[in-house]
C-alpha positions as CSV (number, residue, x, y, z in Angstrom):
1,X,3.5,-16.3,-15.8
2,X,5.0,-16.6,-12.2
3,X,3.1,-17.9,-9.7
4,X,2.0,-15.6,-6.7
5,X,4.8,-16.7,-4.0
6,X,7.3,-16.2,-6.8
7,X,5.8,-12.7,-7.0
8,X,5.1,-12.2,-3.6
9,X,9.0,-13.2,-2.4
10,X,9.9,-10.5,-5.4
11,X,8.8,-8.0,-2.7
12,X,11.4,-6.7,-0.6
13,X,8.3,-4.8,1.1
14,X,6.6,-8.3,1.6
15,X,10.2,-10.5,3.6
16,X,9.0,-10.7,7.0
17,X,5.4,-11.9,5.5
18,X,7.0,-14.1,2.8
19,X,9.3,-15.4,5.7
20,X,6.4,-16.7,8.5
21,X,4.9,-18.5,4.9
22,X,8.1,-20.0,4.0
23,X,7.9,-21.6,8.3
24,X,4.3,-22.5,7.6
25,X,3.1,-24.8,5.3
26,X,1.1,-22.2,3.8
27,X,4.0,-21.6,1.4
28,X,3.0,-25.0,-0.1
29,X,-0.6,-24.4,-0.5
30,X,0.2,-21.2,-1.9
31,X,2.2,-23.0,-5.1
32,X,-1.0,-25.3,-5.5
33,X,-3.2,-24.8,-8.3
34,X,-5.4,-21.8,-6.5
35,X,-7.1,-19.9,-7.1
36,X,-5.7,-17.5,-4.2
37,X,-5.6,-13.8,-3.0
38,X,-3.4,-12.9,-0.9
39,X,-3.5,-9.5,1.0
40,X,0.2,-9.3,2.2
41,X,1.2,-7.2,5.2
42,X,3.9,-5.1,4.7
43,X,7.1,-5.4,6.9
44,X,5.8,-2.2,9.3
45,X,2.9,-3.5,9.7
46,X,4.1,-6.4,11.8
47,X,6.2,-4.2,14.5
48,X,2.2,-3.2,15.3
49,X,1.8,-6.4,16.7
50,X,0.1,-5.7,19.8
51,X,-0.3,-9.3,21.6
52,X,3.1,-10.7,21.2
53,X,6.0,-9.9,18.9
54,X,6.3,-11.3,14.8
55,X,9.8,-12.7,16.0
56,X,8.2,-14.6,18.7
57,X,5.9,-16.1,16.3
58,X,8.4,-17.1,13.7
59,X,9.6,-19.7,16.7
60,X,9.0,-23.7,16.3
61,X,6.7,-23.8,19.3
62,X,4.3,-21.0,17.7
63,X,3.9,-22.5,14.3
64,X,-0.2,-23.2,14.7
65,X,-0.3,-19.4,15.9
66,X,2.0,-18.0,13.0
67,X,-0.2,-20.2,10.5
68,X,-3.4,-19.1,12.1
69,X,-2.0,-15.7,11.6
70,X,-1.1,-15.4,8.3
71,X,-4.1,-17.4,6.8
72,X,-6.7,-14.6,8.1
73,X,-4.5,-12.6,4.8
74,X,-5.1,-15.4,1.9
75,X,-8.5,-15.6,0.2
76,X,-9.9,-19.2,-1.5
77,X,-10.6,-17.2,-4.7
78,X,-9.3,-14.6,-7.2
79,X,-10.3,-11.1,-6.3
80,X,-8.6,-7.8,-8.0
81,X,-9.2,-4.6,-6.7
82,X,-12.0,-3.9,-9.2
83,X,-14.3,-7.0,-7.6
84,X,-14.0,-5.2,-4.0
85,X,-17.1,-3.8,-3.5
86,X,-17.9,-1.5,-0.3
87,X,-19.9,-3.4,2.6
88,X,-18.7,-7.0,1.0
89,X,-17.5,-9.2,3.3
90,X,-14.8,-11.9,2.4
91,X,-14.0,-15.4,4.1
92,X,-9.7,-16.4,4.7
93,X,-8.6,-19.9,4.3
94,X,-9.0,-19.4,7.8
95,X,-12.4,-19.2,7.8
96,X,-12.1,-15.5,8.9
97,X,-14.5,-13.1,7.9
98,X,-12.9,-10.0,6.0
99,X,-14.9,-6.4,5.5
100,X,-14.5,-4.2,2.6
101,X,-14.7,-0.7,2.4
102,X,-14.5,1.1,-0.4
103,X,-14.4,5.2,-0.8
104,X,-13.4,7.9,-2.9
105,X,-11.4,5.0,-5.1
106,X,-9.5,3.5,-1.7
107,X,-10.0,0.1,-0.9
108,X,-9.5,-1.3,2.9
109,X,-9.9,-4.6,3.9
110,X,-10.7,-4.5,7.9
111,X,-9.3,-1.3,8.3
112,X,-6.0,-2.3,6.3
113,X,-5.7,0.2,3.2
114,X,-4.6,-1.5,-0.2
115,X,-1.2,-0.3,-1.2
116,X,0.4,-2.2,-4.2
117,X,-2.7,-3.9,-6.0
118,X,-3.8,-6.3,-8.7
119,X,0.4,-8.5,-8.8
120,X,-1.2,-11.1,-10.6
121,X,0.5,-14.6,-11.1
122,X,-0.4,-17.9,-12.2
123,X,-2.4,-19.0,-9.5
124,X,-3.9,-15.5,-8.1
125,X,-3.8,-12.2,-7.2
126,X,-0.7,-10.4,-4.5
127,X,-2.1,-7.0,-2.9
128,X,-0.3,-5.4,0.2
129,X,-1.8,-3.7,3.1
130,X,-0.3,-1.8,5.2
131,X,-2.0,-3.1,8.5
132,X,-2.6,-6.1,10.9
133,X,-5.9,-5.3,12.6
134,X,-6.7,-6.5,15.8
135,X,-9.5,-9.0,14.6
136,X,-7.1,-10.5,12.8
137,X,-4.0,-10.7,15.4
138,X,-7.2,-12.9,17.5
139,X,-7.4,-15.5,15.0
């Protein structure tokens, strides 16, 4: 079984995510032991940037900020779309809190529907969403 940046990178949907990981050293945590969720943004969803561009982040000088970033989208724990439950609220690596909403079978997390679902590896779980929210863009 692959491990969930193996599956994640698999992605083509997932590059620009998979890319600010692979500039962070979350890529690294991410091939530890877990285990992890992670709740990938697709490409799209990082032209909605609102307070400064993905490009500018993926810059040496605005490592912390891409790290901070992309943490508020990992969970410390295994979670498949069956364990969402509506009203739950989830904490990142980043210490972010997450809220679930769950109806009529879709799941968001803060606002960001669940598109692909349930990629599991060795070490977790790889949804996409196909938002960054604003909460998040804060962290």
């Amino acid at each position: 079984m692959a491990m969930i940046m193996q599956i994640a990178d698999t992605d083509k949907n997932l590059s620009s995510f998979m890319k600010g990981l692979k500039i962070t050293d979350l890529a690294e945590t991410l091939n530890g032991k877990g285990p992890f969720t992670i709740l990938a943004p697709v490409n799209l969803a990082f032209g909605k940037l609102k307070k400064t561009s993905y490009e500018e982040l993926l810059k040496p000088a605005n490592k912390i900020k891409l790290s901070d970033l992309l943490s508020c989208f990992i969970l410390p724990e295994k979670k498949l779309v069956k364990d969402f439950i509506n009203g739950q609220k989830l904490k990142t690596i980043h210490g972010t809190e997450l809220l679930v909403s769950v109806k009529d079978g879709e799941v968001r997390i803060n606002g960001a529907k669940i598109l692909s679902r349930d990629r599991q590896g060795f070490n977790g779980v790889v949804h996409s969403v196909d938002t960054i929210d604003s909460a998040t863009e804060q962290a």
